[in-house]
N, C-alpha and C positions, 0 to 999 in steps of 0.2 A: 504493500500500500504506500511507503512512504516513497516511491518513487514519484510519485502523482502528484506530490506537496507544492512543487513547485505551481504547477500550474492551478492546483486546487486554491491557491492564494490570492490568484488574479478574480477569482468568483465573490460576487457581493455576501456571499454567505462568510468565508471568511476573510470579508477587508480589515485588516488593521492587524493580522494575526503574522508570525513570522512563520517561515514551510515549519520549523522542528515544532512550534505548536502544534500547527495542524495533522501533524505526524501522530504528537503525543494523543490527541484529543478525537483522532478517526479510530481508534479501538473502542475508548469509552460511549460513541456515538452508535457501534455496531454497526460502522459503516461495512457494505458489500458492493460488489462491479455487477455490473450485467451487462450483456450485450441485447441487439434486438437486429433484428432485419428491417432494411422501409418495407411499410403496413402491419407490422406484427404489434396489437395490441398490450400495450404494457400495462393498464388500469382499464378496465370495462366497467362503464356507467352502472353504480349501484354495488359497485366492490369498497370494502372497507378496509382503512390501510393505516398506519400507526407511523409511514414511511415519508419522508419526503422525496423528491428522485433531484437529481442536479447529472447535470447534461456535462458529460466529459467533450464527446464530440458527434457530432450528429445532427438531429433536430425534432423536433416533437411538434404535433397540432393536438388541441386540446376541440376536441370535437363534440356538439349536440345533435343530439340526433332525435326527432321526434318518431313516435307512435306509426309510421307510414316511411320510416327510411332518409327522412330528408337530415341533409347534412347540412349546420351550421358550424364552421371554424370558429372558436372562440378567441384565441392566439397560435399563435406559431411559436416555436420554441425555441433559440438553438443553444451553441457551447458555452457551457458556464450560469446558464441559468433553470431557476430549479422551478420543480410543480408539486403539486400535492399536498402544499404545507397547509394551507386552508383545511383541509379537508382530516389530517393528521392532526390538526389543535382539535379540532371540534370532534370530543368523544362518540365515537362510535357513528358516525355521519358518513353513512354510502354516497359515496360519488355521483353526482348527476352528470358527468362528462366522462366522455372516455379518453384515453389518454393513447394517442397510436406514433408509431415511429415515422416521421417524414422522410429519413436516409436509413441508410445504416446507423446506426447507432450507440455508444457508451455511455452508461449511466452509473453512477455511485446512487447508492440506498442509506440513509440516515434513519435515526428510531428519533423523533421529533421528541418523543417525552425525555430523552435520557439529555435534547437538548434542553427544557424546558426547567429542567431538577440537576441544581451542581451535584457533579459528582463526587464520589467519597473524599478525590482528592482535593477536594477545594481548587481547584487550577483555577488560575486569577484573570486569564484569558474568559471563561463560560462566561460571565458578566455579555463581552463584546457579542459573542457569541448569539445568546438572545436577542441583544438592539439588534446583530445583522438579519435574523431570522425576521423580530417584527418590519423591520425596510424590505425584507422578500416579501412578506403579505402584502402590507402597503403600496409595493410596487404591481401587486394581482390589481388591489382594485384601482388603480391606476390604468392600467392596459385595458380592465373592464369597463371605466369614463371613457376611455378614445375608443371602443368600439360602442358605443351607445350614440355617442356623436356622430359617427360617421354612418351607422346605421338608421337612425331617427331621421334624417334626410328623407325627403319625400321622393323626389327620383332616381332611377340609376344616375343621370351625372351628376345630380349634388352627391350622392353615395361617393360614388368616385372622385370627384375634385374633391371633399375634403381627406377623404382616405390621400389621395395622391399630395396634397399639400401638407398634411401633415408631415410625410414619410419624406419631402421635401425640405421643408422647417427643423425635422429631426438631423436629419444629412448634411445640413448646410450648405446644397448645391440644388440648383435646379436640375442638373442630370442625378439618377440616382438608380438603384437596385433596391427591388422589393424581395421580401423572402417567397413570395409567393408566386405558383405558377396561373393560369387563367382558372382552373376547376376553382383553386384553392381559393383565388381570390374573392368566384363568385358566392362558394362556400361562405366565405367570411364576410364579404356583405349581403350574404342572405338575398341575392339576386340570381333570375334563372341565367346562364351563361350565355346563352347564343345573343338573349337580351343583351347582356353587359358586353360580350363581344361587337355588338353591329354598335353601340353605342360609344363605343370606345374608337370606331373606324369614323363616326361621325367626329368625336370630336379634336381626331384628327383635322378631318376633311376641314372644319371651322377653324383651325390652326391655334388648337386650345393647349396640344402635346404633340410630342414624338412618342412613339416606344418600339421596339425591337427587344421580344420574348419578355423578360422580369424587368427590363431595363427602359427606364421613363425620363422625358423633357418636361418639364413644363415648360411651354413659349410665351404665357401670357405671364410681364413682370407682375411680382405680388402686390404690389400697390392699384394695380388695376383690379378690377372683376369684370371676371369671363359673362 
């Protein structure tokens, strides 16, 4: 495990910790690796889990699925950031989302109560430990406010321009890379696709963006509206 340290430091779970902490503190954690295949379900909606997951390398979508198959993306996931932990604080609380691999994938496993309860050694680090844990929640509903926004939009292009402006704003460049491919995206604004496709050549056509695959222009500067 302690070969991992290095990079397990760069993770918001443990910012502020030096590697031989984190070394010392992933046995007390009972932390474990997995791997996954892309698509092979890691958490299925209504499993009960005690675990947090933190993404070594890979990527994950946290997906809703109603009563009839339809798929909504709730986020997308990738290296270094973690899921579950909502779900891991609140006793015994089945998952309403499923958790699936977007690539191949590596994940480390944490027992969230052993982070919540210092351990016998008193390590003077667990303190940090917890603040990083409550900033990973806090960062959930965080990513759950930007998708409410961007969904709450009356049509596919308000859906779309604010999704694309934000992902803009975040980037700091009008050219930029989404993690998402066209299914995924329509998944996650909860838009039928061939819709958000022809809507997206439209606003092309009005010379609102560029894009080429996951990779987007805005051409209209931010101080204007489209």
């Amino acid at each position: 495990m302690n070969e991992y340290t290095d990079i397990l430091s760069q993770a918001r779970l443990f910012r502020s910790m030096e590697p031989e902490e984190i070394g010392a503190v992933l046995g007390c954690l009972s932390a474990r690796k997995e791997n996954y295949q892309k698509g092979e379900r890691i958490f299925n909606a209504g499993d009960i889990t005690d675990s947090l997951g933190l993404i070594l390398t890979g990527s994950v979508n946290l997906v809703k699925e109603d009563y009839w198959g339809n798929r909504n993306i709730i986020a997308k996931l990738g290296a270094l950031e973690t899921f579950g932990e909502v779900y891991a604080c609140m006793n015994r609380q089945p998952l309403n989302v499923t958790v699936q691999a977007a690539s191949d994938t590596c994940l480390f496993f944490f027992n969230v109560h052993r982070i919540l309860v210092t351990c016998s050694s008193a390590c003077h680090f667990h303190t940090r430990l917890i603040q990083n844990l409550l900033e990973e929640i806090a960062s959930k509903a965080f990513l759950l406010t930007q998708k409410i926004d961007h969904t709450s939009k009356r049509s596919t292009r308000e859906k779309l321009l604010s999704y694309l402006s934000e992902q803009a704003l975040q980037q700091g460049s009008a050219s930029f890379n989404i993690p998402f491919n066209r299914q995924e995206l329509a998944d996650y604004l909860f838009v039928e696709r061939s819709a958000m496709s022809a809507e997206l050549s439209r606003m092309r056509q009005d010379g609102l963006i560029e894009y080429h695959k996951n990779h987007f222009t805005m051409l209209v500067h931010k101080d204007s509206k489209p």
